[in-house]
Biopython code that builds the backbone (N, CA, C, O; Angstrom):
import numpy as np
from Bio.PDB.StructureBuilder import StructureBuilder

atoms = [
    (1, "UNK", "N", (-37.284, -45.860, 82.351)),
    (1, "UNK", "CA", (-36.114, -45.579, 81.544)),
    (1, "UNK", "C", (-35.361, -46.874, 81.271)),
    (1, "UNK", "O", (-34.996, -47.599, 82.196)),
    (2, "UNK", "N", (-35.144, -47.142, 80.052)),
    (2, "UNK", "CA", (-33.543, -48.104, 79.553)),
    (2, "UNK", "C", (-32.767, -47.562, 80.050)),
    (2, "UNK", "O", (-32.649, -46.429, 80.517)),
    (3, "UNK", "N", (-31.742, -49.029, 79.894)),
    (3, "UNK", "CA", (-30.318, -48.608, 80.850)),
    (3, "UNK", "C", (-29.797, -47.793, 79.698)),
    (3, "UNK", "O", (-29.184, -46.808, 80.110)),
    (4, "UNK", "N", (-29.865, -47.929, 77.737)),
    (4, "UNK", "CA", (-29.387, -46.941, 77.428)),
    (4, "UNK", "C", (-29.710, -46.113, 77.275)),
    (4, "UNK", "O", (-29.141, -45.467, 76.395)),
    (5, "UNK", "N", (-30.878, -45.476, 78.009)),
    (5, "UNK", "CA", (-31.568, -44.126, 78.449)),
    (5, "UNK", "C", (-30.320, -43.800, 78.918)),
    (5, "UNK", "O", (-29.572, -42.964, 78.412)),
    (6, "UNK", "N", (-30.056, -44.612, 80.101)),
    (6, "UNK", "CA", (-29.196, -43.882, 81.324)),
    (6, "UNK", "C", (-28.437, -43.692, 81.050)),
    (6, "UNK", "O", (-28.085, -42.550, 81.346)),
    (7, "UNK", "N", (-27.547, -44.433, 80.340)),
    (7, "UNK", "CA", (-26.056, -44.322, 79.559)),
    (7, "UNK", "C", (-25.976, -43.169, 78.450)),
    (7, "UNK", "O", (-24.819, -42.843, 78.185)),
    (8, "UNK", "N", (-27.050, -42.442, 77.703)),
    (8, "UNK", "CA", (-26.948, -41.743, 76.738)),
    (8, "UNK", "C", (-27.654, -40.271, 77.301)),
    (8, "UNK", "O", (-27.104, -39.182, 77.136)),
    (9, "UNK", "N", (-28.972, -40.451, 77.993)),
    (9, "UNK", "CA", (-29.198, -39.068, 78.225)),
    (9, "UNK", "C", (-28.888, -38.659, 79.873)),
    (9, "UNK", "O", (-29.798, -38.837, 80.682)),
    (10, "UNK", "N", (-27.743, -38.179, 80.271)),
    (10, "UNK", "CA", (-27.836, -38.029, 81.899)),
    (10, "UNK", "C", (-28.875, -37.005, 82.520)),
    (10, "UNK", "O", (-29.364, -37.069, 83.648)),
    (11, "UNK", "N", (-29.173, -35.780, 81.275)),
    (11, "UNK", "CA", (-29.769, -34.720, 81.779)),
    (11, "UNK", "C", (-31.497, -35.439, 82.104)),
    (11, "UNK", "O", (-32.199, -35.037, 83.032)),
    (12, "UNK", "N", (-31.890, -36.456, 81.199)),
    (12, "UNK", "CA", (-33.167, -37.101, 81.520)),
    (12, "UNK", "C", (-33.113, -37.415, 82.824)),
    (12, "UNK", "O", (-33.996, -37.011, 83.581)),
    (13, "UNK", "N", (-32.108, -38.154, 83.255)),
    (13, "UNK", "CA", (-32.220, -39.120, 84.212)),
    (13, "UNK", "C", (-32.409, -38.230, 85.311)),
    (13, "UNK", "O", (-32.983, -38.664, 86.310)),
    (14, "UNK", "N", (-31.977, -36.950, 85.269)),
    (14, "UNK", "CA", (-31.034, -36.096, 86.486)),
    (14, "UNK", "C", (-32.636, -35.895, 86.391)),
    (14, "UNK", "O", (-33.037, -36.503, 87.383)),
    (15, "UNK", "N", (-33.556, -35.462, 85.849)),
    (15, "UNK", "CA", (-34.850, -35.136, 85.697)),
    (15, "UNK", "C", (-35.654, -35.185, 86.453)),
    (15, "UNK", "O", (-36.241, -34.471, 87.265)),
    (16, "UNK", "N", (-35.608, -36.935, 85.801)),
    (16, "UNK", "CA", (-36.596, -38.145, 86.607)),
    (16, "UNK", "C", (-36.413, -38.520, 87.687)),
    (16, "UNK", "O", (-37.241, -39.312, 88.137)),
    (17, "UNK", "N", (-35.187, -38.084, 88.600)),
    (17, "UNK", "CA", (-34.609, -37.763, 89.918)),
    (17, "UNK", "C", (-35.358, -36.708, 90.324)),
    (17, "UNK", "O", (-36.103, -36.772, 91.302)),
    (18, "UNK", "N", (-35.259, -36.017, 89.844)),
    (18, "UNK", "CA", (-35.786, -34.728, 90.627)),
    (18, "UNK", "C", (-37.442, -34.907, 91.010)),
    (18, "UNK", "O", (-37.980, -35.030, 92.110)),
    (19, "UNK", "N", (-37.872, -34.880, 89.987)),
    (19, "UNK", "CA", (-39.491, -35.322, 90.066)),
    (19, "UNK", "C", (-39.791, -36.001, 90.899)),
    (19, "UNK", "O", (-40.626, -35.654, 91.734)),
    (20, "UNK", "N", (-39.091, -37.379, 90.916)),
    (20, "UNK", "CA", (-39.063, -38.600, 92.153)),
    (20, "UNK", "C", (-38.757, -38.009, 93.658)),
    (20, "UNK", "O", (-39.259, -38.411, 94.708)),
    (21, "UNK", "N", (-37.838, -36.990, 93.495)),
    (21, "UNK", "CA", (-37.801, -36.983, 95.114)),
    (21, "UNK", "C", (-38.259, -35.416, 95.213)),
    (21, "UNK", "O", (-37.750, -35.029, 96.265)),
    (22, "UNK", "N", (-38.885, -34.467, 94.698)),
    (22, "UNK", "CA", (-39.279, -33.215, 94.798)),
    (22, "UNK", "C", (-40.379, -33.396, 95.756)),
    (22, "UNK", "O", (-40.223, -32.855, 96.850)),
    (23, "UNK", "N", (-42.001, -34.381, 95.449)),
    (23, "UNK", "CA", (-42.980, -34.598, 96.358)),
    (23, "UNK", "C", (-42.516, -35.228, 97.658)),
    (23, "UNK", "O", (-43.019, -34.666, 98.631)),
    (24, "UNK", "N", (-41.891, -36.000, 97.888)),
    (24, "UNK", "CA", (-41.382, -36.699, 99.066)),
    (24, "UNK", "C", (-40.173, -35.090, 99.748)),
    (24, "UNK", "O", (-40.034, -35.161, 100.969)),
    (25, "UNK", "N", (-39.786, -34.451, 99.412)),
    (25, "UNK", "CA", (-38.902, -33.842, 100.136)),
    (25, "UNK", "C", (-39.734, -32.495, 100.497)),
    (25, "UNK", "O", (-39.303, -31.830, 101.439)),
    (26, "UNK", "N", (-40.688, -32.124, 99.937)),
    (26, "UNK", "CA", (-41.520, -31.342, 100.359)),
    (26, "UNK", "C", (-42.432, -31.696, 101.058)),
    (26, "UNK", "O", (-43.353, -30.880, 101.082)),
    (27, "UNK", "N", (-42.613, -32.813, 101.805)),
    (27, "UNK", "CA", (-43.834, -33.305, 102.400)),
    (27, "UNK", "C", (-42.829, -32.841, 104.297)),
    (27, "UNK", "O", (-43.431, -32.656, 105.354)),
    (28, "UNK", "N", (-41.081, -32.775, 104.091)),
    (28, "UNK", "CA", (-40.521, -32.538, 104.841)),
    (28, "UNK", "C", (-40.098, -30.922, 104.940)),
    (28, "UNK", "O", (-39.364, -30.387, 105.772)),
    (29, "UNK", "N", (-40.608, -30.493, 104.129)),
    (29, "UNK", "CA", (-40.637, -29.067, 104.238)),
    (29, "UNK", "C", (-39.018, -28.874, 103.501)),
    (29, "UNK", "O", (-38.167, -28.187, 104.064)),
    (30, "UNK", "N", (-38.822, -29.387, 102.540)),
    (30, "UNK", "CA", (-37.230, -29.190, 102.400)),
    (30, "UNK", "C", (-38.243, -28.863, 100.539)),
    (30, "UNK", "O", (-39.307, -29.174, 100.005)),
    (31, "UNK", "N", (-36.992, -28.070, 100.237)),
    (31, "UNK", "CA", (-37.118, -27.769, 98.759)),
    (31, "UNK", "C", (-36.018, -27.585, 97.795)),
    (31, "UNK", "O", (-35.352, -26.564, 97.627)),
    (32, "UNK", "N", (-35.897, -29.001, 97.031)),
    (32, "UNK", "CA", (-34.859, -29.336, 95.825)),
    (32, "UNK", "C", (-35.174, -28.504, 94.765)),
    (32, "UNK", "O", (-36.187, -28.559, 94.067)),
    (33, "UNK", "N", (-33.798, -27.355, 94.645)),
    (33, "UNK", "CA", (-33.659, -27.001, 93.111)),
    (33, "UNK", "C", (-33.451, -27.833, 91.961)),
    (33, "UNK", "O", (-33.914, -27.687, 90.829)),
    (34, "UNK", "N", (-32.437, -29.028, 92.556)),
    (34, "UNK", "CA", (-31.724, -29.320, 91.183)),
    (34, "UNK", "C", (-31.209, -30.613, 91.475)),
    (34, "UNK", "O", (-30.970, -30.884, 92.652)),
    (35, "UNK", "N", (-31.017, -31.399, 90.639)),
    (35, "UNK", "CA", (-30.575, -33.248, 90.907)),
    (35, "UNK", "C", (-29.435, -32.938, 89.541)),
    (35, "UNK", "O", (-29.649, -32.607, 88.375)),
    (36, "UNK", "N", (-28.336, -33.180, 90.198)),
    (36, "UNK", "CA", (-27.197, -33.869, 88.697)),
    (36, "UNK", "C", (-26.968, -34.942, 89.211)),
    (36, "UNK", "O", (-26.865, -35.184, 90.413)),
    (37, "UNK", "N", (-26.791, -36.287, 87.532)),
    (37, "UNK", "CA", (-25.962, -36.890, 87.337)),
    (37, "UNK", "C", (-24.500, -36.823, 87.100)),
    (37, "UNK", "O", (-24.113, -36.559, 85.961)),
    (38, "UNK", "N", (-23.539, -37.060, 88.172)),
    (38, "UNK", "CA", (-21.993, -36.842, 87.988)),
    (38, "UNK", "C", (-21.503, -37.935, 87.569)),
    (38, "UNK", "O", (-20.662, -37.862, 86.673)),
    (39, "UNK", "N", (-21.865, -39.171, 88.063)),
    (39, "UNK", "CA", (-21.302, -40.384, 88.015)),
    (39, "UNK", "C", (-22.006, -41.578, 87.633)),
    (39, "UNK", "O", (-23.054, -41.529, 88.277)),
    (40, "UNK", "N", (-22.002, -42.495, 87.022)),
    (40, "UNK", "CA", (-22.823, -43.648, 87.098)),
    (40, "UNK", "C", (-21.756, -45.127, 87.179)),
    (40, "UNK", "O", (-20.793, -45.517, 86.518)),
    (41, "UNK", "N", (-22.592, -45.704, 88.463)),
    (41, "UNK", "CA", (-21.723, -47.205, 89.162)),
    (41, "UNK", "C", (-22.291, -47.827, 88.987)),
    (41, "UNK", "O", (-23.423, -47.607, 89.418)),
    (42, "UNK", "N", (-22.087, -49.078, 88.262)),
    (42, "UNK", "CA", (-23.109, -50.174, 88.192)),
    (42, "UNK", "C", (-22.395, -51.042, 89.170)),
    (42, "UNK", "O", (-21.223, -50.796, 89.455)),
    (43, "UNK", "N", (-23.095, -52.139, 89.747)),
    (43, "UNK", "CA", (-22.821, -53.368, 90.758)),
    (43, "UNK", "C", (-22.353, -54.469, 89.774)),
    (43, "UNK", "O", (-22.840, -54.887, 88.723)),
    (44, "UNK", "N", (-20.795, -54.929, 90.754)),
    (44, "UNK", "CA", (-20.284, -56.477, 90.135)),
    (44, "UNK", "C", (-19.435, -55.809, 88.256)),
    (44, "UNK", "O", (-18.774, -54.852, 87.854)),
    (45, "UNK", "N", (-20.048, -57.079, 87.698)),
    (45, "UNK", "CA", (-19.655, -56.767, 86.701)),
    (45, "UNK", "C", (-20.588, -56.453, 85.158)),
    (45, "UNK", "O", (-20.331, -56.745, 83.990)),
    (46, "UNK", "N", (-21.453, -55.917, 85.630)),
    (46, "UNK", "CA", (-22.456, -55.581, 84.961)),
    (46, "UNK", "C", (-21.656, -54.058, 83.700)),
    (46, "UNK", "O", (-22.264, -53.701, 82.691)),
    (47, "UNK", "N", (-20.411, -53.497, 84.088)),
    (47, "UNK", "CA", (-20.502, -52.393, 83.024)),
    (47, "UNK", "C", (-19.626, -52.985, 81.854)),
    (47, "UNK", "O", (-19.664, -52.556, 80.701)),
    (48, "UNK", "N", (-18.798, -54.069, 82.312)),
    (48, "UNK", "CA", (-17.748, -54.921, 81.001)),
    (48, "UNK", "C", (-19.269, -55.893, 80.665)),
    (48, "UNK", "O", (-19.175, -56.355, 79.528)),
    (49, "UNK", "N", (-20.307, -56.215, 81.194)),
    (49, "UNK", "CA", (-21.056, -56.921, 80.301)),
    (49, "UNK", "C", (-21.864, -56.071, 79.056)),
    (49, "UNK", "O", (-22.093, -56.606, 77.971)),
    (50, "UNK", "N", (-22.265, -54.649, 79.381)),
    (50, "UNK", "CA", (-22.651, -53.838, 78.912)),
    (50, "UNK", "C", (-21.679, -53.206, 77.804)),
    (50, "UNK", "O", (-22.219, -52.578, 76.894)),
    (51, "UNK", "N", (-20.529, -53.307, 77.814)),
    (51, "UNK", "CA", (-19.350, -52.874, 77.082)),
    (51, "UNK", "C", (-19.551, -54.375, 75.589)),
    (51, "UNK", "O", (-19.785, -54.210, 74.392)),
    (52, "UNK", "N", (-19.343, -55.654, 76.345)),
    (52, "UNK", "CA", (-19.614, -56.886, 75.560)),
    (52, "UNK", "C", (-20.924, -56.442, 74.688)),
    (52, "UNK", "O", (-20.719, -56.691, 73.500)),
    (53, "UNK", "N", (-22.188, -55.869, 74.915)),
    (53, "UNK", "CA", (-23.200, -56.172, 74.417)),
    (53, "UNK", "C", (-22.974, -55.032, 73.204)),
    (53, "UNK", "O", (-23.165, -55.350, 72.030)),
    (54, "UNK", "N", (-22.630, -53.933, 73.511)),
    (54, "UNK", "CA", (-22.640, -52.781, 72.787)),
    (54, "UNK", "C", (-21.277, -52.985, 71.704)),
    (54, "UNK", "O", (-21.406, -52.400, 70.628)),
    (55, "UNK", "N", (-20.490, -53.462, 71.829)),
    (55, "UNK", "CA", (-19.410, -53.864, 71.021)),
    (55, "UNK", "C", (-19.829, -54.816, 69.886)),
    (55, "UNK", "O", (-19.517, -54.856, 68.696)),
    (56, "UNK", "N", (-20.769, -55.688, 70.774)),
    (56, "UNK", "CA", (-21.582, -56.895, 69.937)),
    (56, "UNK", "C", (-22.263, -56.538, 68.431)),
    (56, "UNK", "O", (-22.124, -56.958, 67.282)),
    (57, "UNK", "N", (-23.265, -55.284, 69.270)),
    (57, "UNK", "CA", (-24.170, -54.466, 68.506)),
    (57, "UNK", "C", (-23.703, -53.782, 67.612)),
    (57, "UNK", "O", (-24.448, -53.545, 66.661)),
    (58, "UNK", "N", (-22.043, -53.120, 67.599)),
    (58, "UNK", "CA", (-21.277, -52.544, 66.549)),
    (58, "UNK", "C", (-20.831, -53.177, 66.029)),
    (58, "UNK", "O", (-20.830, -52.738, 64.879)),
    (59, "UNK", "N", (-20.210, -54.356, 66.080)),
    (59, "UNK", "CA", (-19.861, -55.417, 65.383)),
    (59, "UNK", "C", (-20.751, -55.864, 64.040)),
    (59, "UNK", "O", (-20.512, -55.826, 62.833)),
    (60, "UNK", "N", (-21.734, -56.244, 64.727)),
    (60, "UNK", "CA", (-23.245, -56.532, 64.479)),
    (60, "UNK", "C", (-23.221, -55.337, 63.080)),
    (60, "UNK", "O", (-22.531, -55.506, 62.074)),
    (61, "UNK", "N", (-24.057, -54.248, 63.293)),
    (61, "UNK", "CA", (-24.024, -53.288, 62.394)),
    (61, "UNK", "C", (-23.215, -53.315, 61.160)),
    (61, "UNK", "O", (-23.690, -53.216, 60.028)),
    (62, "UNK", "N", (-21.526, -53.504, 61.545)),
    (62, "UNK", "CA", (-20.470, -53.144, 60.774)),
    (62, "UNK", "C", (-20.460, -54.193, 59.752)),
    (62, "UNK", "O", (-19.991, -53.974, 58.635)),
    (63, "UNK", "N", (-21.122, -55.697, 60.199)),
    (63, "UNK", "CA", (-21.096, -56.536, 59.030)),
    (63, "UNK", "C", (-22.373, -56.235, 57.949)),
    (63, "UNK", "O", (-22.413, -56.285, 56.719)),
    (64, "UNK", "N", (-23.530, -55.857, 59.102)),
    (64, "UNK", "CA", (-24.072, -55.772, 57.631)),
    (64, "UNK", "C", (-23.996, -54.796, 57.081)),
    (64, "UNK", "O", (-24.687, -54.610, 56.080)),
    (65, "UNK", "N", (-23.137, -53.851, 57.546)),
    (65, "UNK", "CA", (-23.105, -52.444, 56.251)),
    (65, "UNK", "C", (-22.238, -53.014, 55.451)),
    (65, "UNK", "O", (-22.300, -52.615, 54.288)),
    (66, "UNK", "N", (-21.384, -53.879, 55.700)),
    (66, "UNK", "CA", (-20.097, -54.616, 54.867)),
    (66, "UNK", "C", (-20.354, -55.263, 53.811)),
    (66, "UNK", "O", (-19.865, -55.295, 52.682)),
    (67, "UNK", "N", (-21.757, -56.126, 54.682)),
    (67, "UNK", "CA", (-22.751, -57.089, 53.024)),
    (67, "UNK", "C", (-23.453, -56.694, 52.584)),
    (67, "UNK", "O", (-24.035, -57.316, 51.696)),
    (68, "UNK", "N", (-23.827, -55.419, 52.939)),
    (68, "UNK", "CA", (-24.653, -54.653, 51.799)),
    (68, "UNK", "C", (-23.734, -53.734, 50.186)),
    (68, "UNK", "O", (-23.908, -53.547, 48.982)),
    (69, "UNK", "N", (-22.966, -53.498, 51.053)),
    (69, "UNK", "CA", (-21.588, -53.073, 50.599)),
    (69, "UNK", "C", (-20.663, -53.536, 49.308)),
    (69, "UNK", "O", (-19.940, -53.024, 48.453)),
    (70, "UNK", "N", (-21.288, -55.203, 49.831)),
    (70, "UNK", "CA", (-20.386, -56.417, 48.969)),
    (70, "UNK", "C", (-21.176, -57.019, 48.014)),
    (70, "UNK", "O", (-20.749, -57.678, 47.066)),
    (71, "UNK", "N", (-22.729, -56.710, 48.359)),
    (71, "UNK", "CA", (-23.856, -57.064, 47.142)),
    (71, "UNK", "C", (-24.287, -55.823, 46.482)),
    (71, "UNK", "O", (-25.063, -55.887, 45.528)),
    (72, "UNK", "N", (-23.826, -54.654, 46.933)),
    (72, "UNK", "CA", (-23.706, -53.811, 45.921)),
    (72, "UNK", "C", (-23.309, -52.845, 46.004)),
    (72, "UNK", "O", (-23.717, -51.813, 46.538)),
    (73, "UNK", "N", (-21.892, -53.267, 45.116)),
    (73, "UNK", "CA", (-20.735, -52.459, 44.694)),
    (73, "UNK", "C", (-21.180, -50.866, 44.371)),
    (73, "UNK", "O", (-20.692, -49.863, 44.891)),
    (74, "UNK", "N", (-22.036, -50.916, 43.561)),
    (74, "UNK", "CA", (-22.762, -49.166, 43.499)),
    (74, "UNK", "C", (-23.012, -48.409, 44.534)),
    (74, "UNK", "O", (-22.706, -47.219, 44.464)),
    (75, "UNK", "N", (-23.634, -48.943, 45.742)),
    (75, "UNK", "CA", (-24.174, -47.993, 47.125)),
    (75, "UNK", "C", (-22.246, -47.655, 47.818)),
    (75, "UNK", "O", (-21.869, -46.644, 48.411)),
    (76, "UNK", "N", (-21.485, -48.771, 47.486)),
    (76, "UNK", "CA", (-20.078, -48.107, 48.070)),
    (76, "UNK", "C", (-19.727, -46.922, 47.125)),
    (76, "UNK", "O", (-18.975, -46.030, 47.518)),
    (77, "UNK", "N", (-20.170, -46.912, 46.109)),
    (77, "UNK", "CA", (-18.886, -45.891, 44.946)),
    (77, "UNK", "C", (-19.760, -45.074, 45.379)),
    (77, "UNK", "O", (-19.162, -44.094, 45.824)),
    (78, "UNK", "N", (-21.308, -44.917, 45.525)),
    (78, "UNK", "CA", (-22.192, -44.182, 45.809)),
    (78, "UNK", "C", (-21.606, -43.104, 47.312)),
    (78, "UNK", "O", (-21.405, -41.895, 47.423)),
    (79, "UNK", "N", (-21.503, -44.135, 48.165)),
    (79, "UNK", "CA", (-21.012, -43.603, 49.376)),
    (79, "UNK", "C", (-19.778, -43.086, 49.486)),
    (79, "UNK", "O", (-19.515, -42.554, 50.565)),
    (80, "UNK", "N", (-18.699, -43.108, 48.395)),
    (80, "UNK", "CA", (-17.153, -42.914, 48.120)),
    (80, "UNK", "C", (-17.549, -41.375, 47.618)),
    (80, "UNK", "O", (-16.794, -40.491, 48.024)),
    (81, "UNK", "N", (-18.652, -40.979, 46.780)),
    (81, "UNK", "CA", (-18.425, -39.628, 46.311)),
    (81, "UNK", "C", (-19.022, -38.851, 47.257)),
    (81, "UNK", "O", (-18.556, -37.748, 47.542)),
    (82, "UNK", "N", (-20.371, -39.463, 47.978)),
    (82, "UNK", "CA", (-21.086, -38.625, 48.940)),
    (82, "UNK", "C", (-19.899, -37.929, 50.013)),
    (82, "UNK", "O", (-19.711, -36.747, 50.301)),
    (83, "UNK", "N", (-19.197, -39.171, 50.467)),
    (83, "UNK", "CA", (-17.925, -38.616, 51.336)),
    (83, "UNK", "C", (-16.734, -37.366, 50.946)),
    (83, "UNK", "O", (-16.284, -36.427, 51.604)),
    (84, "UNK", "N", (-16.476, -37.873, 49.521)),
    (84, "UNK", "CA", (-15.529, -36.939, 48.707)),
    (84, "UNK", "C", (-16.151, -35.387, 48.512)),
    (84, "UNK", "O", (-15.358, -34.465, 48.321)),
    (85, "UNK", "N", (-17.631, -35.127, 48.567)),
    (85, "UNK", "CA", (-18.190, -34.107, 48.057)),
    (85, "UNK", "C", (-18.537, -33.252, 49.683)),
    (85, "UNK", "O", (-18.833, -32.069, 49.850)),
    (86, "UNK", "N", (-18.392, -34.205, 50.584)),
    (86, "UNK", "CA", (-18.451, -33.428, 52.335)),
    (86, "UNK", "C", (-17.406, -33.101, 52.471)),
    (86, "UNK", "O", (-17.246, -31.991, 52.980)),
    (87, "UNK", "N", (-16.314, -33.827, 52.122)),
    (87, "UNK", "CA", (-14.222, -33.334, 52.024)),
    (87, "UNK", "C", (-14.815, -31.835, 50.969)),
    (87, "UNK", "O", (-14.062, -30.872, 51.110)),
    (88, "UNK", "N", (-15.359, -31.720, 50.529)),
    (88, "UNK", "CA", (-15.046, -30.423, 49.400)),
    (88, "UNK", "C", (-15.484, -29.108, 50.307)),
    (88, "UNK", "O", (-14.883, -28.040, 50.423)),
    (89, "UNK", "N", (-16.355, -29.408, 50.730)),
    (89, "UNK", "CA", (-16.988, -28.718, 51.789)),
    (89, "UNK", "C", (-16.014, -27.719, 52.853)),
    (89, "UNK", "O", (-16.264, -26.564, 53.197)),
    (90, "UNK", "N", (-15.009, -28.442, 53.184)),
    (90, "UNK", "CA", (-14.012, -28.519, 54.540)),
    (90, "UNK", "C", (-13.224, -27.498, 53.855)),
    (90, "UNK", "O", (-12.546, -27.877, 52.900)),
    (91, "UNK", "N", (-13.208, -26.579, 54.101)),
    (91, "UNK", "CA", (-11.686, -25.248, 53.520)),
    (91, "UNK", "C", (-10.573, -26.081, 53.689)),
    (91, "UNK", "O", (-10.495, -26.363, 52.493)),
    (92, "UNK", "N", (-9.609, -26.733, 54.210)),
    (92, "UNK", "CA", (-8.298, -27.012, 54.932)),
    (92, "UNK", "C", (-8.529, -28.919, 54.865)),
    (92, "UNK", "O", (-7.752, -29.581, 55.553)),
    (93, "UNK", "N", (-9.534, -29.616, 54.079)),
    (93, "UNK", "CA", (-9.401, -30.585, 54.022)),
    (93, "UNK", "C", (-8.325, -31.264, 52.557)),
    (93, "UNK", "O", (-8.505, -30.675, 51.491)),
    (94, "UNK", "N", (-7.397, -32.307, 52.555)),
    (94, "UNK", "CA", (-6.729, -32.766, 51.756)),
    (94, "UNK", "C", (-7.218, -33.796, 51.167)),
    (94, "UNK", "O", (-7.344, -34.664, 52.031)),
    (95, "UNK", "N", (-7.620, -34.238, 50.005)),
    (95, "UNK", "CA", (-7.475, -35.203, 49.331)),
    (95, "UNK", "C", (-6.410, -36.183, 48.408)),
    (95, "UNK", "O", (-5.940, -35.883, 47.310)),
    (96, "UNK", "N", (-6.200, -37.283, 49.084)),
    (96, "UNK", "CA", (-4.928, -37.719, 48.578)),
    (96, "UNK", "C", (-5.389, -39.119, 47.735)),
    (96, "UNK", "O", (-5.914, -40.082, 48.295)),
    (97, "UNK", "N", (-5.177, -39.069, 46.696)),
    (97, "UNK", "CA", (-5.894, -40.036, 45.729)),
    (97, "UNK", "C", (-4.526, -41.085, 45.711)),
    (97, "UNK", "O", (-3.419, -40.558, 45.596)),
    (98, "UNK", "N", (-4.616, -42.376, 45.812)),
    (98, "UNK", "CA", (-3.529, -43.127, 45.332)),
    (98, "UNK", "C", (-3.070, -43.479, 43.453)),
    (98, "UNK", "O", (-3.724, -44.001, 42.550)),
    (99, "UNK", "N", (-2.206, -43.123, 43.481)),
    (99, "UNK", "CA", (-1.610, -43.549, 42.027)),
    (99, "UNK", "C", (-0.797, -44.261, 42.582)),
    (99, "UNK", "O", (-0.448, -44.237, 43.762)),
    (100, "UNK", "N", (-0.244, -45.360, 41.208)),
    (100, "UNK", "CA", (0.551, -45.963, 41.045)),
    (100, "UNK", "C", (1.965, -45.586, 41.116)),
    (100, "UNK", "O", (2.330, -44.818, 40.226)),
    (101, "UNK", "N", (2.798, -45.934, 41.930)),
    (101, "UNK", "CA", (4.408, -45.609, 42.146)),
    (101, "UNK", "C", (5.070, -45.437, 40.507)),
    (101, "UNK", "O", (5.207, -44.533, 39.683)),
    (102, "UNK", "N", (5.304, -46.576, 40.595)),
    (102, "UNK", "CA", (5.833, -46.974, 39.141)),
    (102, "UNK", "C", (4.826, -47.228, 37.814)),
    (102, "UNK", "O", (4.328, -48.318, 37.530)),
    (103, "UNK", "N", (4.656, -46.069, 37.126)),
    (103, "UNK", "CA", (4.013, -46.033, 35.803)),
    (103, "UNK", "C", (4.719, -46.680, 34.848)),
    (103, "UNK", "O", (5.888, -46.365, 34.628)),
    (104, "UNK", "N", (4.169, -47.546, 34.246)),
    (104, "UNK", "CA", (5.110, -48.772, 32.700)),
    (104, "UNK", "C", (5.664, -47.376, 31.905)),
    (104, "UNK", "O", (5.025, -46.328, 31.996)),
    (105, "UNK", "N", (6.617, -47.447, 31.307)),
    (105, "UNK", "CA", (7.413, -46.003, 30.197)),
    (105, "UNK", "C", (5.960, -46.176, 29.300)),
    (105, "UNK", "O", (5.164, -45.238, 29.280)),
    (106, "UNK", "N", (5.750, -47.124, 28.749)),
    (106, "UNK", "CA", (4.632, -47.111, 27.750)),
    (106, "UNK", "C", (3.495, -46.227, 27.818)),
    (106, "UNK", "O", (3.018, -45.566, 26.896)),
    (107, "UNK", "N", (3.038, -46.306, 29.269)),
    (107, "UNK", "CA", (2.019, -45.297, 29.313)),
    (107, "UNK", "C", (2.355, -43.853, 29.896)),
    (107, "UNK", "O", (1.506, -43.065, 30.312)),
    (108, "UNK", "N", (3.638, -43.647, 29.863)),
    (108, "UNK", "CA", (4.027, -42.578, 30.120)),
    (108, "UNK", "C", (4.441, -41.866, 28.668)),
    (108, "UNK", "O", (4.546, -40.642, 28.739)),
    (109, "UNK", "N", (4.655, -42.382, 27.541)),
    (109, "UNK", "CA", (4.840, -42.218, 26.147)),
    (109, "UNK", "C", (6.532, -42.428, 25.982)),
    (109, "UNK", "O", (7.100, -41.881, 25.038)),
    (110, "UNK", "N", (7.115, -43.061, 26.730)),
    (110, "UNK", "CA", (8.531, -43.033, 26.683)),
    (110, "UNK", "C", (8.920, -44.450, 26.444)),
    (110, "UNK", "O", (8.367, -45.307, 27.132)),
    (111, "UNK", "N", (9.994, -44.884, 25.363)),
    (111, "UNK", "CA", (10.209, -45.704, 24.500)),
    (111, "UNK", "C", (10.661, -46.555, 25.729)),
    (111, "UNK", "O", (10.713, -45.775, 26.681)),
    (112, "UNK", "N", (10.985, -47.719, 26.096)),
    (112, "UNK", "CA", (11.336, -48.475, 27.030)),
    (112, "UNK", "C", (13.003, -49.087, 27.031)),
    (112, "UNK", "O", (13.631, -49.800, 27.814)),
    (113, "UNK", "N", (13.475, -48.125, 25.186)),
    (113, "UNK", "CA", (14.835, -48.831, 25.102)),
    (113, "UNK", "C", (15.184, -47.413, 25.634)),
    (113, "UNK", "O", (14.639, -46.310, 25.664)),
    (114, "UNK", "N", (16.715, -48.144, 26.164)),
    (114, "UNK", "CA", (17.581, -46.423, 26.606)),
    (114, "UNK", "C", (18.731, -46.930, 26.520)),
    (114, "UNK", "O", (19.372, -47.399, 27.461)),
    (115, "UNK", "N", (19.194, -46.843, 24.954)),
    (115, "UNK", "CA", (20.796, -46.736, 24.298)),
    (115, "UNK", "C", (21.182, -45.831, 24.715)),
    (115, "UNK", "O", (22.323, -45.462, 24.439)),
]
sb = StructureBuilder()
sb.init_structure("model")
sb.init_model(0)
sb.init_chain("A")
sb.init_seg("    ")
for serial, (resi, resn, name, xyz) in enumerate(atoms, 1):
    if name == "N":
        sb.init_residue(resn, " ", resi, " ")
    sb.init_atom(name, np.array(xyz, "f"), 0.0, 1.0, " ", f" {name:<3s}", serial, name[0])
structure = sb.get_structure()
């Protein structure tokens, strides 16, 4: 198993526990139903290095979805409606589009003098 085996599936691990010590505990006449994972301790400072690496790796990711993003402008507008059309989906979801505060009178059809 990877350590992000261990970190992502506990029910595997609790598994591969069991298996591991089922032949050895029956050779003592003892018989394991069941192994849980409750907790996981790593030694020293091994879980802030693991925190560093995985932060790294999202980091990592987030730029290049950013420069793919930035070389083409289409896969974002692309991804702007895919999102907008999963919001449609949602009974109780809001869409709040930004407009402009202050519209010019001009494009509102209103003369700009006010005698």
């Amino acid at each position: 198993m990877t350590l992000e085996d261990i970190l992502t599936n506990r029910t595997r691990l609790s598994e591969d526990i069991l298996a591991e010590v089922l032949e050895t505990a029956a050779g003592y006449g003892v018989r394991i139903q069941r192994a849980d994972v409750n907790d996981l301790i790593f030694p020293g400072n091994l879980q802030e290095v693991m925190n560093r690496v995985l932060a790294a790796e999202r980091l990592s990711h987030a730029q290049l979805v950013a420069h793919i993003f930035t070389a083409n402008p289409a896969l974002l507008r692309l991804r702007e409606l895919e999102t907008l059309r999963e919001l449609a989906q949602v009974a109780n979801a809001r869409i709040y589009i930004g407009f402009p505060k202050h519209v010019s009178p001009e494009l509102n059809g209103v003369s700009g003098d006010h005698e």
